[in-house]
C-alpha positions as CSV (number, residue, x, y, z in Angstrom):
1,X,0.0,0.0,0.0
2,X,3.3,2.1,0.3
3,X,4.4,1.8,-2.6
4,X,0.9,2.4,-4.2
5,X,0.5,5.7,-2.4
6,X,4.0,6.7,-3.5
7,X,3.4,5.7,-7.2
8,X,0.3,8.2,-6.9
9,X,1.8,11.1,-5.2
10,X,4.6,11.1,-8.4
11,X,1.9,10.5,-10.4
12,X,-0.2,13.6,-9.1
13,X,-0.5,16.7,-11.2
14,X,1.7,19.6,-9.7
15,X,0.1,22.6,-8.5
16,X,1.6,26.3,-8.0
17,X,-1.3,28.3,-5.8
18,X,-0.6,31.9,-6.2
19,X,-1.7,33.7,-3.5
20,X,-1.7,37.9,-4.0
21,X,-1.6,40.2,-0.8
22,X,-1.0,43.6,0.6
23,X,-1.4,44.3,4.7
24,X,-3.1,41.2,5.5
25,X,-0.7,39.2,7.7
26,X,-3.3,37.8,9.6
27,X,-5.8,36.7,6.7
28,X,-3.2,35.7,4.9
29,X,-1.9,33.0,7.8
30,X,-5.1,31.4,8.0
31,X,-5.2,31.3,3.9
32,X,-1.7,29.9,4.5
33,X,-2.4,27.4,7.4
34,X,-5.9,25.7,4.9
35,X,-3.3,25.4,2.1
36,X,-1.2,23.3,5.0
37,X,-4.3,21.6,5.9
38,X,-4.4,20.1,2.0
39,X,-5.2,16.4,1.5
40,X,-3.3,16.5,-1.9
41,X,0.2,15.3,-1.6
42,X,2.7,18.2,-0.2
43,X,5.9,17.5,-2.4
44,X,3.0,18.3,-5.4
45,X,2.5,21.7,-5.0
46,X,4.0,25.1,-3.9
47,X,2.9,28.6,-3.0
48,X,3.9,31.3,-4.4
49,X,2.8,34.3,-2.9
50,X,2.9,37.5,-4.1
51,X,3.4,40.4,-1.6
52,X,2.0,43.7,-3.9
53,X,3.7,46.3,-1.4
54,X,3.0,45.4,2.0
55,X,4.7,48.0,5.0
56,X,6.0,46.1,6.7
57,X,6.8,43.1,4.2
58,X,4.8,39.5,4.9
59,X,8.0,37.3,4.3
60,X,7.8,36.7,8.2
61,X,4.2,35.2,8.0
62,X,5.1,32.9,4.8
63,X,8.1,31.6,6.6
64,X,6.4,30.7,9.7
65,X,5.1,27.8,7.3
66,X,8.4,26.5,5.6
67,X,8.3,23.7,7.7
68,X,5.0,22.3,6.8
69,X,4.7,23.4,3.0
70,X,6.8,24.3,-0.4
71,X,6.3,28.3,-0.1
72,X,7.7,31.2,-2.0
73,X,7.3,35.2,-1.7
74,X,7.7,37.2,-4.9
75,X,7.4,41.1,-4.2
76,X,6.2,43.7,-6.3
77,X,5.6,47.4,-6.0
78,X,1.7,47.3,-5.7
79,X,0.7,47.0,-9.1
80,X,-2.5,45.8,-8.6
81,X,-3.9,42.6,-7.9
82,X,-4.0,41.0,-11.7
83,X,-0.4,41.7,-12.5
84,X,0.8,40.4,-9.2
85,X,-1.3,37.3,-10.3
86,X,0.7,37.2,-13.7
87,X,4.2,37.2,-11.3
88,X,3.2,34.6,-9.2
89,X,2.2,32.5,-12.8
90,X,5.8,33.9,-13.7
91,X,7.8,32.2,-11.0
92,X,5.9,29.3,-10.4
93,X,6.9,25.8,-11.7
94,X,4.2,23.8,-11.1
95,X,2.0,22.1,-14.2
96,X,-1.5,23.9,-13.0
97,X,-2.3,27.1,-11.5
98,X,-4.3,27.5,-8.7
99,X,-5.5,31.1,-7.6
100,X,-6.9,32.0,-4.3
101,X,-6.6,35.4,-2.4
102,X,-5.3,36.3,0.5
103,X,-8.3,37.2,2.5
104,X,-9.5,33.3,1.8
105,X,-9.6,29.9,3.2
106,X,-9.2,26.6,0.5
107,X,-11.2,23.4,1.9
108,X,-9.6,20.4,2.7
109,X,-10.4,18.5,-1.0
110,X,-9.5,21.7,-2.6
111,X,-6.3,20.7,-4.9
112,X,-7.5,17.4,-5.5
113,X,-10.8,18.3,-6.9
114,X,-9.1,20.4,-9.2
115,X,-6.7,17.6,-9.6
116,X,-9.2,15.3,-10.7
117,X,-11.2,18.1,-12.7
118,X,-7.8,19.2,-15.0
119,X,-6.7,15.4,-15.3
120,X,-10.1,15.2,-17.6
121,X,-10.5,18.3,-19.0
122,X,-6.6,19.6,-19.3
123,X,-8.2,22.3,-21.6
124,X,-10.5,23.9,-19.1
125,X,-10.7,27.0,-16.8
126,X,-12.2,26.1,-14.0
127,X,-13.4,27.6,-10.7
128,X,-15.5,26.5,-7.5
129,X,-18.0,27.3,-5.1
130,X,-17.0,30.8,-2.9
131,X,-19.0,30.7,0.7
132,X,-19.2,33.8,2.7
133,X,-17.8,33.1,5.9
134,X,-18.8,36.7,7.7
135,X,-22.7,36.2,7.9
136,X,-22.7,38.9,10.6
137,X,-21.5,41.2,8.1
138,X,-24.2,42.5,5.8
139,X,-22.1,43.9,3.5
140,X,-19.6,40.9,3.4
141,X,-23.0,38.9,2.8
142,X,-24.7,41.1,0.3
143,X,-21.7,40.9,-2.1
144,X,-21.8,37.1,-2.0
145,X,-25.2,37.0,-2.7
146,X,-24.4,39.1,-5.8
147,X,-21.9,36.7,-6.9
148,X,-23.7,33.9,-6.6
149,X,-26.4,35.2,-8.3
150,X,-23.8,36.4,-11.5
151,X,-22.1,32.8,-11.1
152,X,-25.7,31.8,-11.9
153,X,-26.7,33.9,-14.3
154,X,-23.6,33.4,-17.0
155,X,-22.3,30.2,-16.2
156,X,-25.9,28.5,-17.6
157,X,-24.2,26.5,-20.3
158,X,-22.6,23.4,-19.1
159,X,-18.6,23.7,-20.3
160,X,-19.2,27.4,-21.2
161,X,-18.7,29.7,-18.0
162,X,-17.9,32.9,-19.0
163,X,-18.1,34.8,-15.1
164,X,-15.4,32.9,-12.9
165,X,-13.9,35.0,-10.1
166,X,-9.9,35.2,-9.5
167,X,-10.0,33.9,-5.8
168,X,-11.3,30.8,-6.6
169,X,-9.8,29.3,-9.8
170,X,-7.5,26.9,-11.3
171,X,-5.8,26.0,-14.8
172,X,-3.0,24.6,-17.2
173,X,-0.3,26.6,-16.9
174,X,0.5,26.4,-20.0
175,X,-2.4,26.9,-21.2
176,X,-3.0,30.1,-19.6
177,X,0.2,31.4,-20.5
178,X,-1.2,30.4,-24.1
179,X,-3.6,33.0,-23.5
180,X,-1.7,35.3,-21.9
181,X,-2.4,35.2,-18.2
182,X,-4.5,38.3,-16.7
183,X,-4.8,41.2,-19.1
184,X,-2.5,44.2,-17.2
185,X,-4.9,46.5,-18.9
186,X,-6.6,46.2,-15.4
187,X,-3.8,47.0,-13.2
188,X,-5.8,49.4,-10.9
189,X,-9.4,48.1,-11.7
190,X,-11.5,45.0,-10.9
191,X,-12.3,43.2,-13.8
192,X,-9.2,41.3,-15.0
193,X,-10.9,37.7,-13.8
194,X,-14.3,38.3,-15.4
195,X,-11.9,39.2,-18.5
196,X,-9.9,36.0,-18.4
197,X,-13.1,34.2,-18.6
198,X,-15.0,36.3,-21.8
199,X,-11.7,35.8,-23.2
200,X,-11.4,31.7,-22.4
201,X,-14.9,31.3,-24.0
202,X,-13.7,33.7,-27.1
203,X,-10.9,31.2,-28.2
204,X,-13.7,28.2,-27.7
205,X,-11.9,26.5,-24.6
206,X,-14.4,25.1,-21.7
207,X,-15.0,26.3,-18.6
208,X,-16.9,25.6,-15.9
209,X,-17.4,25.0,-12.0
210,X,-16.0,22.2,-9.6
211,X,-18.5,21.7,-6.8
212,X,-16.1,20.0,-4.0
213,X,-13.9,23.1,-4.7
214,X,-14.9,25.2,-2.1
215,X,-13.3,28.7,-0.7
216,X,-14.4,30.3,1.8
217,X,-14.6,34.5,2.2
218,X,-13.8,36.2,4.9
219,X,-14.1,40.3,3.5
220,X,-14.0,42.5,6.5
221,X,-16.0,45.8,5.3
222,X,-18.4,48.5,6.1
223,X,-20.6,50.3,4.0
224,X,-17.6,52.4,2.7
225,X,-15.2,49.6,2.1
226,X,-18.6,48.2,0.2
227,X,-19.6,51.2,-1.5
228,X,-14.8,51.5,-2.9
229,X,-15.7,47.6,-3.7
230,X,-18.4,48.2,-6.1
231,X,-16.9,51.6,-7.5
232,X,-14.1,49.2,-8.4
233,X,-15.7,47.6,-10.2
234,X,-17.6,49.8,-12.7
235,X,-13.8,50.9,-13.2
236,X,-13.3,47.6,-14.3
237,X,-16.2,47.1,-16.1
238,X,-15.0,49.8,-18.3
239,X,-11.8,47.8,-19.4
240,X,-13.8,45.1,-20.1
241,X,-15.9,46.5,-22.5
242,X,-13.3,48.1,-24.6
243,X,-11.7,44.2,-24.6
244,X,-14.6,42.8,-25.8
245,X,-15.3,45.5,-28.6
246,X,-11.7,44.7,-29.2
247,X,-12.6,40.8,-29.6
248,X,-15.2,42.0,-32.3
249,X,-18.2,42.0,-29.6
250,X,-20.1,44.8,-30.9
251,X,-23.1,43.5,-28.7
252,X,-21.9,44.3,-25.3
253,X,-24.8,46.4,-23.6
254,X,-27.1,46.8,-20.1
255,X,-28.5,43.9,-19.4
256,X,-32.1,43.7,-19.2
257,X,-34.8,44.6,-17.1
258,X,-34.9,41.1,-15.9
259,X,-31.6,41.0,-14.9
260,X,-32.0,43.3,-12.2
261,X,-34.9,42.3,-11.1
262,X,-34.1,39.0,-10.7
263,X,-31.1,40.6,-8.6
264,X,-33.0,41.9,-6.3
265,X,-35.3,39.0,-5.3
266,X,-32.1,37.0,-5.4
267,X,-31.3,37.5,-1.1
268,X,-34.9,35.8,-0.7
269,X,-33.4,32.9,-0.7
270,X,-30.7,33.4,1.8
271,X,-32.5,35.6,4.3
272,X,-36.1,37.0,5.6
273,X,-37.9,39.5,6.4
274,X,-35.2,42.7,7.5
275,X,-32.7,41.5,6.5
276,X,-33.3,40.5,2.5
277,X,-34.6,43.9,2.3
278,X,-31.5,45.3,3.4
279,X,-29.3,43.3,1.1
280,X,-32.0,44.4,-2.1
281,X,-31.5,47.8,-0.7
282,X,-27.6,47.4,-0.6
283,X,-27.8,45.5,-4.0
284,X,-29.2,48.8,-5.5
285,X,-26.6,50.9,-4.1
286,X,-23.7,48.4,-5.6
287,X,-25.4,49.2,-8.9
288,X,-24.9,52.9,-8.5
289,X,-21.8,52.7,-7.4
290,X,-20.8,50.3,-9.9
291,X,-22.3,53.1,-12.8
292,X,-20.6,56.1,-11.2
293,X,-17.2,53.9,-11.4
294,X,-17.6,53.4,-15.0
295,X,-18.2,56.3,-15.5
296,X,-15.5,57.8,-13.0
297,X,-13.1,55.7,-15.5
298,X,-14.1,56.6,-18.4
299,X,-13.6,60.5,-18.1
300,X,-11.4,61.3,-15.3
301,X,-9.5,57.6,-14.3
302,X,-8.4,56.9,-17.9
303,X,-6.6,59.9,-17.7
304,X,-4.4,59.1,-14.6
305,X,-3.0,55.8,-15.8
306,X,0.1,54.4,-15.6
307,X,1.9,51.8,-17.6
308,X,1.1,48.4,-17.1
309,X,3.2,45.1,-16.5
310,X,2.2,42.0,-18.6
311,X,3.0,38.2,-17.2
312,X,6.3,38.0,-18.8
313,X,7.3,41.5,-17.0
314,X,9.9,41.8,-14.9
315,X,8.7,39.5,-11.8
316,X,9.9,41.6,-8.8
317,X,12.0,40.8,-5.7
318,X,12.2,37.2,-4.4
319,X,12.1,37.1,-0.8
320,X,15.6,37.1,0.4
321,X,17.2,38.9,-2.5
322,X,19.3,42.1,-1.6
C-alpha cells in the first residue's frame, strides 16, 4: 500500500497556488495554514505568494510555514492585484495554477478536486463554489449573494462559464500562458478575472465550476469599504468592454430589465424578512456605485494611468534577494 500511495503522489498533477496580498498578515496565515491543511500530496504543490507592497513586508508570516509546505514570496511594488497574479504564474513551476486570495480559506479536498477536474478536461478554466464566511457582516453577505447570483446567471451552459472570479480558480499553466495570463490592462481596476473568462470562452476552450472546490470568504468591510468595492468595479467594467469590442463584440450592452430584477429577489433565498430587504437595498446601491465607477473611468481615471506590467514583465523581488 506504500508503494501504491507513493506511485500516486509522483503520479499527481503539480500545483503552484498563487496567492496575492497587501497588509493582510493575519488573513493571509489562516489562507496559508488551509493550504497546509491540503489532503493532496505536499511535495505536489507550492505557494507562491505574491506580496503587492505590504509595510512592513509578509515574508515573516510565509516563513512561519516553511516547515510544513513548499512556499515562496515574490514582491512587487503594488501594481494591482491582476499583474501580481501574472508574477506569481511567472515564478511558479508547477503544471497547473491554482489562484486564491489572500483574505481566503481553500477546503480540505481543494487541490485534489481540481486535480481530478484538469486530469479530464486539461483544456478547461475552472473555478469553484465561494461561501461567505462573515454572515454577521451584511455587506460581506450582500456581495456574496451578488456573486452567486452572477455565477448563476452566466455560467448556464454546461462547459461554457464565461463569469469565474480570480480567488477561486484553477488551470494549465501552459495553457494560460497560451492566452496570456490576466490582461494588465486592469492593473488598478476590478475586472481582469471576469476578463480571463470572456476571453477563455472567445478562443472556444471550456469552462466551468468544480462543486467540491470550495473557498471560503472572509471580506471585513463597512458600508464604505462596500460602497470602494463596487466603485471598483464599474472601473473595471469599463476595461472590459473596450476588450470585448476589441474581440469584435459589438453586442456588449445593459443587461435587461430582468436581470436586475431578478437581482434583487435573489437574497430571498438566503434571508427573511429585515434583513433580505437590506441586502435588495444594498444590491441597489452596488449598482450605482458600480455606474458612477464606470463612469468615473471613463472620463477622469483613464486619464491618470500608468503603464502596465504583462506576465512576462519583470517578476519583482524574491524574498531574500538584496
Amino acid at each position: 500500500m506504500g508503494q501504491d500511495t507513493r506511485l500516486s503522489a509522483r503520479r499527481a498533477l503539480s500545483f503552484s497556488v498563487v496567492v496575492p496580498t497587501r497588509n493582510r498578515h493575519t488573513q493571509l496565515a489562516e489562507c496559508l495554514a488551509s493550504l497546509a491543511a491540503q489532503d493532496y500530496p505536499a511535495d505536489r504543490f507550492e505557494v507562491v505568494v505574491v506580496d503587492d507592497g505590504s509595510d512592513p513586508p509578509i515574508s515573516t508570516v510565509a516563513r512561519s510555514f516553511e516547515h510544513r509546505i513548499a512556499v515562496r514570496v515574490v514582491r512587487r511594488q503594488h501594481d494591482g492585484p491582476g499583474v501580481a497574479r501574472n508574477a506569481g504564474v511567472a515564478a511558479a513551476t508547477g503544471d497547473c495554477i491554482a489562484f486564491t486570495d489572500d483574505d481566503c480559506t481553500v477546503s480540505q479536498g481543494w487541490l485534489s478536486a481540481y486535480a481530478k477536474a484538469l486530469a479530464e478536461h486539461p483544456d478547461a478554466l475552472l473555478s469553484g463554489p465561494i461561501v461567505n464566511g462573515l454572515d454577521d457582516n451584511v455587506f460581506a453577505r450582500t456581495s456574496q449573494v451578488l456573486v452567486d447570483y452572477l455565477y448563476g446567471y452566466y455560467n448556464r451552459n454546461a462547459g461554457r462559464a464565461t463569469f469565474l472570479t480570480s480567488n477561486n480558480l484553477a488551470v494549465s499553466r501552459a495553457k494560460l500562458r497560451e492566452v496570456g495570463g490576466f490582461d494588465p490592462i486592469f492593473v488598478r481596476a476590478a475586472g481582469e478575472d471576469r476578463e480571463l473568462s470572456s476571453r477563455w470562452a472567445h478562443v472556444g476552450r471550456p469552462a466551468f465550476v468544480v462543486p467540491d472546490a470550495v473557498v471560503t470568504h472572509r471580506h471585513h468591510m463597512g458600508l464604505q469599504g462596500f460602497l470602494r468595492q463596487h466603485f471598483g468595479y464599474g472601473r473595471g467594467a469599463l476595461y472590459f468592454h473596450i476588450k470585448e469590442t476589441e474581440r469584435g463584440n459589438t453586442n456588449v450592452r445593459i443587461e435587461p430589465r430582468s436581470f436586475y430584477t431578478d437581482m434583487l429577489r435573489a437574497p430571498r433565498a438566503h434571508a427573511n424578512g429585515l434583513a433580505a430587504t437590506t441586502m435588495s437595498g444594498l444590491l441597489i446601491v452596488s449598482q450605482a456605485a458600480n455606474t458612477a465607477g464606470y463612469f468615473w473611468e471613463k472620463h477622469i481615471g483613464r486619464k491618470r494611468r500608468g503603464p502596465a506590467s504583462g506576465m512576462d514583465a519583470p517578476q519583482g523581488r524574491h524574498d531574500g534577494d538584496d
